[in-house]
Each structure stands twice: as C-alpha cells, then as structure tokens.
PDB file of N, CA, C and O in Angstrom, chain B, residues numbered from 101:
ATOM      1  N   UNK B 101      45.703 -60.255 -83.349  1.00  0.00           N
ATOM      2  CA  UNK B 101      46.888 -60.800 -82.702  1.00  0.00           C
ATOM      3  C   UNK B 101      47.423 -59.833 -81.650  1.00  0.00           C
ATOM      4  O   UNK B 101      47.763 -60.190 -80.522  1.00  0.00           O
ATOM      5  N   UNK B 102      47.470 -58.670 -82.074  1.00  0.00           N
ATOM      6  CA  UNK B 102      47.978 -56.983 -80.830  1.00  0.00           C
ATOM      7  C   UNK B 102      46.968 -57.663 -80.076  1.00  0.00           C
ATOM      8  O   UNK B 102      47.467 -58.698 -79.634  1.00  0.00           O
ATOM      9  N   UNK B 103      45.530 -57.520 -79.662  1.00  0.00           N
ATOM     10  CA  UNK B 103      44.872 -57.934 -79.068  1.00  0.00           C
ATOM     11  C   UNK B 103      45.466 -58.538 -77.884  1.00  0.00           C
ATOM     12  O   UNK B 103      45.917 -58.026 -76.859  1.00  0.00           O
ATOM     13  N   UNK B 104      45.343 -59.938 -78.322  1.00  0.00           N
ATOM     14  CA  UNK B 104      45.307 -60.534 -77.346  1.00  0.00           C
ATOM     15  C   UNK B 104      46.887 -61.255 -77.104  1.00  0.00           C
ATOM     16  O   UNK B 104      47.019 -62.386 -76.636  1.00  0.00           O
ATOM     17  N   UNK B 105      47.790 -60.563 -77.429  1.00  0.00           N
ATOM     18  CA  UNK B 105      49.316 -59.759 -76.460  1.00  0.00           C
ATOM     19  C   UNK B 105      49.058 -58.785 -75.843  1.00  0.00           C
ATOM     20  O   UNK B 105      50.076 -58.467 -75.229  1.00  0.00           O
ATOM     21  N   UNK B 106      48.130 -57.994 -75.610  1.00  0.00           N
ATOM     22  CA  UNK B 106      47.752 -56.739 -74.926  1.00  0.00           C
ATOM     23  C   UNK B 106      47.246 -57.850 -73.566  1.00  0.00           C
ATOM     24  O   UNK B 106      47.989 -58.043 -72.604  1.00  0.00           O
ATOM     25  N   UNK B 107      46.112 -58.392 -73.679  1.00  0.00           N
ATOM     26  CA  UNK B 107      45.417 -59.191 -72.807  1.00  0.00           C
ATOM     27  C   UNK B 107      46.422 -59.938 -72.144  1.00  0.00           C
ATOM     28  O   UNK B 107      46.255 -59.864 -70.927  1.00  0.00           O
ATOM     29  N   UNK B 108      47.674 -60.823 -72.554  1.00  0.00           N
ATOM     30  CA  UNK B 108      48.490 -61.569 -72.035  1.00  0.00           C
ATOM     31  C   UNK B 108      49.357 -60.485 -71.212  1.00  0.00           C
ATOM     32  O   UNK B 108      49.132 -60.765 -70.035  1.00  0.00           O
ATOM     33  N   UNK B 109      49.948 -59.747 -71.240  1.00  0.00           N
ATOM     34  CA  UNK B 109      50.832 -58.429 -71.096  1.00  0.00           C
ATOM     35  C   UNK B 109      49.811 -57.765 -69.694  1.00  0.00           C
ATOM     36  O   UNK B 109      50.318 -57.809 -68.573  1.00  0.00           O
ATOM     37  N   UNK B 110      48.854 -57.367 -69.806  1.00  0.00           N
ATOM     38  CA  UNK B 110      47.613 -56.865 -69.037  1.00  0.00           C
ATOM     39  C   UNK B 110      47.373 -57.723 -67.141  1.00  0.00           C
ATOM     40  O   UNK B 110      47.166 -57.308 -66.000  1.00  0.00           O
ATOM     41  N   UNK B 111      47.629 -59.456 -68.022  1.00  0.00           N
ATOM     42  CA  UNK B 111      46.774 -60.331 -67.238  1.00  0.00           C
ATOM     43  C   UNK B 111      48.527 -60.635 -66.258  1.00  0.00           C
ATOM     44  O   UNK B 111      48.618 -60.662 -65.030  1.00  0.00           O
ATOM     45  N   UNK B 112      49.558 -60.799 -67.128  1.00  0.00           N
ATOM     46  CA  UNK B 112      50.872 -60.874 -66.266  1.00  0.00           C
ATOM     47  C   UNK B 112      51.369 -59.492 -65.607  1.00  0.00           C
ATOM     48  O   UNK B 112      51.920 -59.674 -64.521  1.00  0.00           O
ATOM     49  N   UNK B 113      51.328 -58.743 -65.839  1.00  0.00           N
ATOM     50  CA  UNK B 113      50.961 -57.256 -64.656  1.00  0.00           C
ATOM     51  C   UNK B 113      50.303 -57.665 -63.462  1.00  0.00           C
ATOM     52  O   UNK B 113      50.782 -57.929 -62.360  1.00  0.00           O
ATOM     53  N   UNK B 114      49.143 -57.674 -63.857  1.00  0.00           N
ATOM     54  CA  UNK B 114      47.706 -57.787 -63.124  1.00  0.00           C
ATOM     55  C   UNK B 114      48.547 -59.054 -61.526  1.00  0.00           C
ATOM     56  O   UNK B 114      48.514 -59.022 -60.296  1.00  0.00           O
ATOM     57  N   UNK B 115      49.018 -59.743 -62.323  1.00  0.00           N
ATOM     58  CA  UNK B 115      49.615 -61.292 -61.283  1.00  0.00           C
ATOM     59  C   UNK B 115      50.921 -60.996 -60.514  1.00  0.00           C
ATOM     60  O   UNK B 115      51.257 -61.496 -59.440  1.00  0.00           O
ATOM     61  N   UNK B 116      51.766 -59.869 -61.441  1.00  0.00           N
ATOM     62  CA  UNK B 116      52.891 -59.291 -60.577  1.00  0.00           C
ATOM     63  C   UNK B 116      52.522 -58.655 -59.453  1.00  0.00           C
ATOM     64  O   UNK B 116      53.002 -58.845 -58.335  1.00  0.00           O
ATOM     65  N   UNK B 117      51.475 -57.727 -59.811  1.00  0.00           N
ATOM     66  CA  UNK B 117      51.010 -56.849 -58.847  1.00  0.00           C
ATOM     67  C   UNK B 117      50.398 -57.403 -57.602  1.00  0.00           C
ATOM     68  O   UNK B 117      50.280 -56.689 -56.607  1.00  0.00           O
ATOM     69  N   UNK B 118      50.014 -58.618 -57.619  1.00  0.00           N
ATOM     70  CA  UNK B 118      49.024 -58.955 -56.539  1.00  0.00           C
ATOM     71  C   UNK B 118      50.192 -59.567 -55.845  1.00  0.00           C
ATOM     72  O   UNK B 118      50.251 -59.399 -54.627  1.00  0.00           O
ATOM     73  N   UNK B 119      51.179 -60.288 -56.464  1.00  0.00           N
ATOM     74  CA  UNK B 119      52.390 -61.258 -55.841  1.00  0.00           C
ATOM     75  C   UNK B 119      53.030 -60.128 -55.000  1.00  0.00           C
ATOM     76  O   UNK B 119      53.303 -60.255 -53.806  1.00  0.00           O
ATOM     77  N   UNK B 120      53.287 -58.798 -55.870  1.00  0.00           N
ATOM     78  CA  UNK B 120      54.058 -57.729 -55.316  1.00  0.00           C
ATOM     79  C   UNK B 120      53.190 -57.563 -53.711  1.00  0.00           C
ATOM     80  O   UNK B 120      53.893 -57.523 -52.701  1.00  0.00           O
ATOM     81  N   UNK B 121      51.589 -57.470 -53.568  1.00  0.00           N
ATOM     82  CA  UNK B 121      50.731 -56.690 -52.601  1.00  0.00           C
ATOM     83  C   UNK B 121      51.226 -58.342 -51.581  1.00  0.00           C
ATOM     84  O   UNK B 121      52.027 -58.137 -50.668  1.00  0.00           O
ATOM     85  N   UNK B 122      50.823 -59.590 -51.746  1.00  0.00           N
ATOM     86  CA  UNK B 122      50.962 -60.719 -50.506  1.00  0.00           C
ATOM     87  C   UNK B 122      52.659 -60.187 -49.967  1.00  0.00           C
ATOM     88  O   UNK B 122      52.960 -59.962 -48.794  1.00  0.00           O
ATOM     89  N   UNK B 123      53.764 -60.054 -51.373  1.00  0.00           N
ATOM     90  CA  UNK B 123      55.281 -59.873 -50.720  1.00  0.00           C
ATOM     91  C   UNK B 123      55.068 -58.782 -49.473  1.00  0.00           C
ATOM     92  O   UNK B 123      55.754 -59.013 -48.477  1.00  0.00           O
ATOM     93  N   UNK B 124      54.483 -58.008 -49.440  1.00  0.00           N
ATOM     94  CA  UNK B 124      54.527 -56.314 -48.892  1.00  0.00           C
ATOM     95  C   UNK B 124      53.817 -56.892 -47.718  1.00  0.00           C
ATOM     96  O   UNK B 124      54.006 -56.272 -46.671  1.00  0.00           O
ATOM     97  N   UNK B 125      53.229 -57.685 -47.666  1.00  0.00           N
ATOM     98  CA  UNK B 125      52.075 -57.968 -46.540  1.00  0.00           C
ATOM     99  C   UNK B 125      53.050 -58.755 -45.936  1.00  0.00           C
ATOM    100  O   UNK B 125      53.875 -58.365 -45.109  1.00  0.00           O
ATOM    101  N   UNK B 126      52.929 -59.825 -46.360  1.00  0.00           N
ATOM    102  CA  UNK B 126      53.960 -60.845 -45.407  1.00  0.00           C
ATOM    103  C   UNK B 126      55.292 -59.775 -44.684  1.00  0.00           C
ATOM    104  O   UNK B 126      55.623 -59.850 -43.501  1.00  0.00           O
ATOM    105  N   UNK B 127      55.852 -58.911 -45.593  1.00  0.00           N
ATOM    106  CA  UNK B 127      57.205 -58.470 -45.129  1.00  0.00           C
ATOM    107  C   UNK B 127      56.856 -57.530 -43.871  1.00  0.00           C
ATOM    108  O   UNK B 127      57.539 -57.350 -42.864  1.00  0.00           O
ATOM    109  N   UNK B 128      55.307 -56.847 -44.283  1.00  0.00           N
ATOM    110  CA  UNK B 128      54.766 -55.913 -42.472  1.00  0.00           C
ATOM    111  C   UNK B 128      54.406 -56.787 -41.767  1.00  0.00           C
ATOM    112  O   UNK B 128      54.333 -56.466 -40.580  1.00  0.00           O
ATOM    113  N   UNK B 129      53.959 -58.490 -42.178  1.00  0.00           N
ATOM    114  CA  UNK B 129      54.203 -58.605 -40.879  1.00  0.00           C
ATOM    115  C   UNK B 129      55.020 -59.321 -39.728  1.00  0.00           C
ATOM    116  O   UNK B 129      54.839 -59.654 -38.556  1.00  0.00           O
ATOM    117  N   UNK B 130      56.080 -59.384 -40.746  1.00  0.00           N
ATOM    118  CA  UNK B 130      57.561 -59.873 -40.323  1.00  0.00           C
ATOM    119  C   UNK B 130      57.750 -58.441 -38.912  1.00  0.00           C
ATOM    120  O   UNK B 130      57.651 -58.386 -37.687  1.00  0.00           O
ATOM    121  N   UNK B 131      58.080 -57.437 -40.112  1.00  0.00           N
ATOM    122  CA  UNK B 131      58.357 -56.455 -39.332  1.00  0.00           C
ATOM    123  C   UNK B 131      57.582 -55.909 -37.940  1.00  0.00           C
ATOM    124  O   UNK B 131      58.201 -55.466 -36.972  1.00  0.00           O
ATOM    125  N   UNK B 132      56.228 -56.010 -38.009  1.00  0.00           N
ATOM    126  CA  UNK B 132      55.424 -55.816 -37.160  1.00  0.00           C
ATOM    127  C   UNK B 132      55.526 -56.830 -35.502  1.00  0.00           C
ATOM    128  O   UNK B 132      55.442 -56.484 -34.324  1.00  0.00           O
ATOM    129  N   UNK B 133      55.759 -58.271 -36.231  1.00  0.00           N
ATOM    130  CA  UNK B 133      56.203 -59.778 -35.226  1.00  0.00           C
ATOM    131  C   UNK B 133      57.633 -58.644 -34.762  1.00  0.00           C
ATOM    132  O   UNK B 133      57.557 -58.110 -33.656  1.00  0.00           O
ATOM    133  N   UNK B 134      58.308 -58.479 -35.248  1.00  0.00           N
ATOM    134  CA  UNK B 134      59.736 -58.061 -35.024  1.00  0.00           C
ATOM    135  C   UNK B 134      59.923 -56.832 -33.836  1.00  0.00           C
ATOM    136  O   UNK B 134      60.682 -56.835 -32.866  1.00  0.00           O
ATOM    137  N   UNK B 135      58.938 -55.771 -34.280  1.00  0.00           N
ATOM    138  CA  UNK B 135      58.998 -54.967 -33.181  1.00  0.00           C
ATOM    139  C   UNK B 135      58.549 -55.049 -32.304  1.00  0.00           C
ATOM    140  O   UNK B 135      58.825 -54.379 -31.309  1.00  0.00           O
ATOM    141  N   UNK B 136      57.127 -56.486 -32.442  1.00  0.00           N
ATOM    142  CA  UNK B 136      56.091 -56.794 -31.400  1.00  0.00           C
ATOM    143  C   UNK B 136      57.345 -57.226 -30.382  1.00  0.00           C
ATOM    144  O   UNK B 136      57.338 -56.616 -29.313  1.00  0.00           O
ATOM    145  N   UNK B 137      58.258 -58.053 -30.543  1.00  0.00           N
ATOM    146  CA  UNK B 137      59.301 -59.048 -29.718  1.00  0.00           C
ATOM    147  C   UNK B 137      59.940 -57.883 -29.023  1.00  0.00           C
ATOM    148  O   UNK B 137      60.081 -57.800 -27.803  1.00  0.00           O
ATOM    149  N   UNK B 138      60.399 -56.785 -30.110  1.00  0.00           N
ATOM    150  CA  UNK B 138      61.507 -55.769 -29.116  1.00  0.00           C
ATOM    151  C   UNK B 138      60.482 -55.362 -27.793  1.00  0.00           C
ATOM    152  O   UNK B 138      60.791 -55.439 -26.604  1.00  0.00           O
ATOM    153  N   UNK B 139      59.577 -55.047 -28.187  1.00  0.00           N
ATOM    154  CA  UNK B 139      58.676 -54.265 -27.183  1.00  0.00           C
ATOM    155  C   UNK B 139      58.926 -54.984 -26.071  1.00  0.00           C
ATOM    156  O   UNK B 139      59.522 -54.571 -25.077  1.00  0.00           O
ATOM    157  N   UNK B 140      58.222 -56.646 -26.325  1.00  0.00           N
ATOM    158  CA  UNK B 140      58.375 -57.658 -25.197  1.00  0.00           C
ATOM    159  C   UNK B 140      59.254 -57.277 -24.584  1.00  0.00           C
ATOM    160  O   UNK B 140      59.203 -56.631 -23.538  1.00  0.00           O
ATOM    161  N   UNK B 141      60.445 -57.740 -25.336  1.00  0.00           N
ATOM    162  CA  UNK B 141      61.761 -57.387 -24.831  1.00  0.00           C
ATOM    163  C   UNK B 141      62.156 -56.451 -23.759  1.00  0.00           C
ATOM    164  O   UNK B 141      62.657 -56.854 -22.709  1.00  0.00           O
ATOM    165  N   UNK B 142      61.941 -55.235 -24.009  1.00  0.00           N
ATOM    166  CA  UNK B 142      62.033 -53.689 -23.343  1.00  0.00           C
ATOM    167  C   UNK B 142      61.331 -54.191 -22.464  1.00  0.00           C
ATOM    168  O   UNK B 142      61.988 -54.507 -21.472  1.00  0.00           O
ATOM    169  N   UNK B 143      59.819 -54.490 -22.375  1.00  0.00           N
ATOM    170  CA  UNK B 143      59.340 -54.425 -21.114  1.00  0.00           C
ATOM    171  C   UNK B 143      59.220 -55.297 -20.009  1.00  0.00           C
ATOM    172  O   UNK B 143      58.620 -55.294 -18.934  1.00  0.00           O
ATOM    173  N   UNK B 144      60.178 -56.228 -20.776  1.00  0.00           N
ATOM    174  CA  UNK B 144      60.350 -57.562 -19.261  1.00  0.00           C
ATOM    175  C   UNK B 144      61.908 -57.172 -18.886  1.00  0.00           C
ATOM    176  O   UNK B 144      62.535 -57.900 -18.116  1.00  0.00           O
ATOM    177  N   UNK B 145      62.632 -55.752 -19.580  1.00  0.00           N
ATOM    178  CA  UNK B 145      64.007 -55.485 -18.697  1.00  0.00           C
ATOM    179  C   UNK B 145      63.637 -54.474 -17.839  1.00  0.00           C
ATOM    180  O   UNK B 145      64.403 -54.028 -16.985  1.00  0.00           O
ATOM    181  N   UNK B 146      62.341 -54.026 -18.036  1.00  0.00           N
ATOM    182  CA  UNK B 146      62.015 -52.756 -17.005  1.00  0.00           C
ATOM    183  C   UNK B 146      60.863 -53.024 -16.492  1.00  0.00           C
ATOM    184  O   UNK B 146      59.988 -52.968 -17.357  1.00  0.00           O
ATOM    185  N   UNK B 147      60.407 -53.338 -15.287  1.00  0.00           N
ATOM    186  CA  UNK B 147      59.274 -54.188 -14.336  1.00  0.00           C
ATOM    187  C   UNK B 147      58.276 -53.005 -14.466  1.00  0.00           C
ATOM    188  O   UNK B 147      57.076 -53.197 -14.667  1.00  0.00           O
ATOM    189  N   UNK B 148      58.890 -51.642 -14.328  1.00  0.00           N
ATOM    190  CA  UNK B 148      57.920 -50.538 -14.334  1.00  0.00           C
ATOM    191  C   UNK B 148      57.331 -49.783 -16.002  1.00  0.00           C
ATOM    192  O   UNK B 148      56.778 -48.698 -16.182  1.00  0.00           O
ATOM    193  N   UNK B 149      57.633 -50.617 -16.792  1.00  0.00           N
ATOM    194  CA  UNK B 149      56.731 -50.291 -17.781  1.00  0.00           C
ATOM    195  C   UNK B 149      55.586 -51.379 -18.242  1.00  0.00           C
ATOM    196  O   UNK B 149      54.884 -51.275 -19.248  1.00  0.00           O
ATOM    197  N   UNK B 150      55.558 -52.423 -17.297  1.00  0.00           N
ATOM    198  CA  UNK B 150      54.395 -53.206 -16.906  1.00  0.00           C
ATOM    199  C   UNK B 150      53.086 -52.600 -17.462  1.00  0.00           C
ATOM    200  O   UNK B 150      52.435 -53.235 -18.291  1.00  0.00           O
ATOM    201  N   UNK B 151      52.812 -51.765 -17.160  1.00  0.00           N
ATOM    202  CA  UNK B 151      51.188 -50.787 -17.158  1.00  0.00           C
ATOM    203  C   UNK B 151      51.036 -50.778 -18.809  1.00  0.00           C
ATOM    204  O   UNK B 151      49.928 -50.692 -19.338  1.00  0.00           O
ATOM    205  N   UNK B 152      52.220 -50.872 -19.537  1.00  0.00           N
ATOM    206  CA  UNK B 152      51.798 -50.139 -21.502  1.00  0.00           C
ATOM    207  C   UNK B 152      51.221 -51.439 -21.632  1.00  0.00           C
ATOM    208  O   UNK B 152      50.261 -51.370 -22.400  1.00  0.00           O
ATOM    209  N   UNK B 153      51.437 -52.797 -21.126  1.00  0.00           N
ATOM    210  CA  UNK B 153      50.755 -53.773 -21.547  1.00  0.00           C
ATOM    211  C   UNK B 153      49.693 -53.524 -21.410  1.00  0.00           C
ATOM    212  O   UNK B 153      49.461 -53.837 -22.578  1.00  0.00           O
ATOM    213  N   UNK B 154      48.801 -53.247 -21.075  1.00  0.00           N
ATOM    214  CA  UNK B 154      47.662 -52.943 -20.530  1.00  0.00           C
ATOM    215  C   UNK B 154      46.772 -51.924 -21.900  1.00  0.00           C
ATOM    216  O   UNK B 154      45.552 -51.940 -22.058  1.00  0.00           O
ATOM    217  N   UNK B 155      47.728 -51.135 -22.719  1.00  0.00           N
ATOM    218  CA  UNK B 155      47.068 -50.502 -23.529  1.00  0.00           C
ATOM    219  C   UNK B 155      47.269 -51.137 -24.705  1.00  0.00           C
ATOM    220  O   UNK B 155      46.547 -50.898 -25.673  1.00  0.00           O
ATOM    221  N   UNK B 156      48.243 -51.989 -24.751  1.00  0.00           N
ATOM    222  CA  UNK B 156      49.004 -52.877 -26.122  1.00  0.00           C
ATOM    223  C   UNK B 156      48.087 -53.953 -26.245  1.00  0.00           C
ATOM    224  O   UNK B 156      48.120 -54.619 -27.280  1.00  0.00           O
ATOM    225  N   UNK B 157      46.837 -54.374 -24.871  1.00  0.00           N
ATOM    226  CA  UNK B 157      46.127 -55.397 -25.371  1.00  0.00           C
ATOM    227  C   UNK B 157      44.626 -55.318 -26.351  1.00  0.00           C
ATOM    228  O   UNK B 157      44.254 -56.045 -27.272  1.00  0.00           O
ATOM    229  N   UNK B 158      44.117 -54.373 -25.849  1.00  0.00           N
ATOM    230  CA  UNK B 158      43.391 -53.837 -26.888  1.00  0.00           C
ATOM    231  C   UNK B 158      43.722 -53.789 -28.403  1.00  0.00           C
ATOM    232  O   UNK B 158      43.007 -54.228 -29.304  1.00  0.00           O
ATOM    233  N   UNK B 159      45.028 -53.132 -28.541  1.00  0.00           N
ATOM    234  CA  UNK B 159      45.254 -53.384 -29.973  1.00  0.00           C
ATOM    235  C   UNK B 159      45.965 -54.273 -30.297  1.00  0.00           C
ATOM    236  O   UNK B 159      46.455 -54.218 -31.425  1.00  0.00           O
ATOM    237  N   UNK B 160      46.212 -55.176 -29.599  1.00  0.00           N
ATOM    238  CA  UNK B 160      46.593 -56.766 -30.282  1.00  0.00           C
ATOM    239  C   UNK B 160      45.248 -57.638 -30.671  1.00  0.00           C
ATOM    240  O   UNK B 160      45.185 -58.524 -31.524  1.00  0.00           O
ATOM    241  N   UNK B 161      44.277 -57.194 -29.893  1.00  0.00           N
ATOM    242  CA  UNK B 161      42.871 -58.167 -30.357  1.00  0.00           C
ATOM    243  C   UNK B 161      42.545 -57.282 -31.144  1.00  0.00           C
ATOM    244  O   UNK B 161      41.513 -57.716 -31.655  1.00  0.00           O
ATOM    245  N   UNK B 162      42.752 -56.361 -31.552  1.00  0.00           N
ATOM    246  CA  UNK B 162      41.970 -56.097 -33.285  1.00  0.00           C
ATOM    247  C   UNK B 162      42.742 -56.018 -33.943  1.00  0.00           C
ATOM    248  O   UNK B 162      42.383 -56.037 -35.121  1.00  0.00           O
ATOM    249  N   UNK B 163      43.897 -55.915 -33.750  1.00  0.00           N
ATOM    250  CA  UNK B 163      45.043 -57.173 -35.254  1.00  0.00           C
ATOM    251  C   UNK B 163      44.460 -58.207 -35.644  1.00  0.00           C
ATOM    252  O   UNK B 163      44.084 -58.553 -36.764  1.00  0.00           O
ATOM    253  N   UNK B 164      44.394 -58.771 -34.483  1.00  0.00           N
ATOM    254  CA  UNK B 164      44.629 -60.358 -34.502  1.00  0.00           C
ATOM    255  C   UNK B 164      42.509 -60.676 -35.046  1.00  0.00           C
ATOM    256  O   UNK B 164      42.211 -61.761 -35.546  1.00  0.00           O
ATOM    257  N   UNK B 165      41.825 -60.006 -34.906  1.00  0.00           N
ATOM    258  CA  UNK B 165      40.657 -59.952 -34.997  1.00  0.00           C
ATOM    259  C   UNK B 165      40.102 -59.533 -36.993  1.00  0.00           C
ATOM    260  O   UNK B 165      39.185 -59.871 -37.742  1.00  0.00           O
ATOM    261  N   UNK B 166      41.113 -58.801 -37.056  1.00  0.00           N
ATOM    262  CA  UNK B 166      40.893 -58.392 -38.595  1.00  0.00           C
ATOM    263  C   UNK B 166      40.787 -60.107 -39.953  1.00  0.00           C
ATOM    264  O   UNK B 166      41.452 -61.141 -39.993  1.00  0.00           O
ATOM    265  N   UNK B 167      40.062 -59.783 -40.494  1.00  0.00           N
ATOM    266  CA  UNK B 167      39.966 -60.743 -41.285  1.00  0.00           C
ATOM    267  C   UNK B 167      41.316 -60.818 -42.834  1.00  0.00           C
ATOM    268  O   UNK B 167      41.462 -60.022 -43.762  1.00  0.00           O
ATOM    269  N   UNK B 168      41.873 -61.772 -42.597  1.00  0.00           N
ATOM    270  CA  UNK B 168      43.184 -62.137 -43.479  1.00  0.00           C
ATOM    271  C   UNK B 168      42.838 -62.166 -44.922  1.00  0.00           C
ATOM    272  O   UNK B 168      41.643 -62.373 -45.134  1.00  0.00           O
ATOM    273  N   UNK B 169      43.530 -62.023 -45.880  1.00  0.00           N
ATOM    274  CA  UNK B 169      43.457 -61.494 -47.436  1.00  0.00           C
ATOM    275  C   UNK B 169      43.449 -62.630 -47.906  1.00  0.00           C
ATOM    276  O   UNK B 169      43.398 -62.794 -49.125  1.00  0.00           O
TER     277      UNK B 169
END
C-alpha cells in the first residue's frame, strides 16, 4: 500500500513539475514578445538606430527557427 502512495505522490510531482517548466516558458515568452515591442518601440523614435535591425534579424530567425516543446 506505501508503495504505490509513493508512485501516486512521485507521478503528481513529476506533473507539477512539467506544468511548473510550460508556466516558465510561456511567461519568457511573454517577456521576451514584451521587450521584443520596447525595442521596436525605441527604434522607430530614433531613425538613426535603424542599422541594430540589421543585427536583430539574424537572431530573430533562429528563435523563431528553434523547434517548440
């Protein structure tokens, strides 16, 4: 009977933890969308920081390129 309350106890961990890892994911990439916008932001009030786009596109296609969980 300990048994398999150990196994039940084990297997509801096991399900927190993964719920806990999608919460953490979704919430970076709230945050990540969030600073992506400020950036926008900043750089359509200043015409002369035009050029960082230019290095920001590279690493938006291997975000956006990575394979999802």
């Amino acid at each position: 009977m300990a048994r398999q309350y150990e196994d039940s106890t084990s297997t509801v961990k096991t399900r927190r933890q993964q719920e806990d890892q999608r919460r953490m994911a979704f919430r970076r990439a709230i945050e990540d969308r969030c600073e992506q916008r400020q950036l926008l932001q900043d750089i359509t009030d200043y015409p002369e920081l035009q050029l960082v786009t230019h290095w920001q596109a590279p690493v938006a296609a291997q975000r956006s390129a990575q394979p999802g969980r």
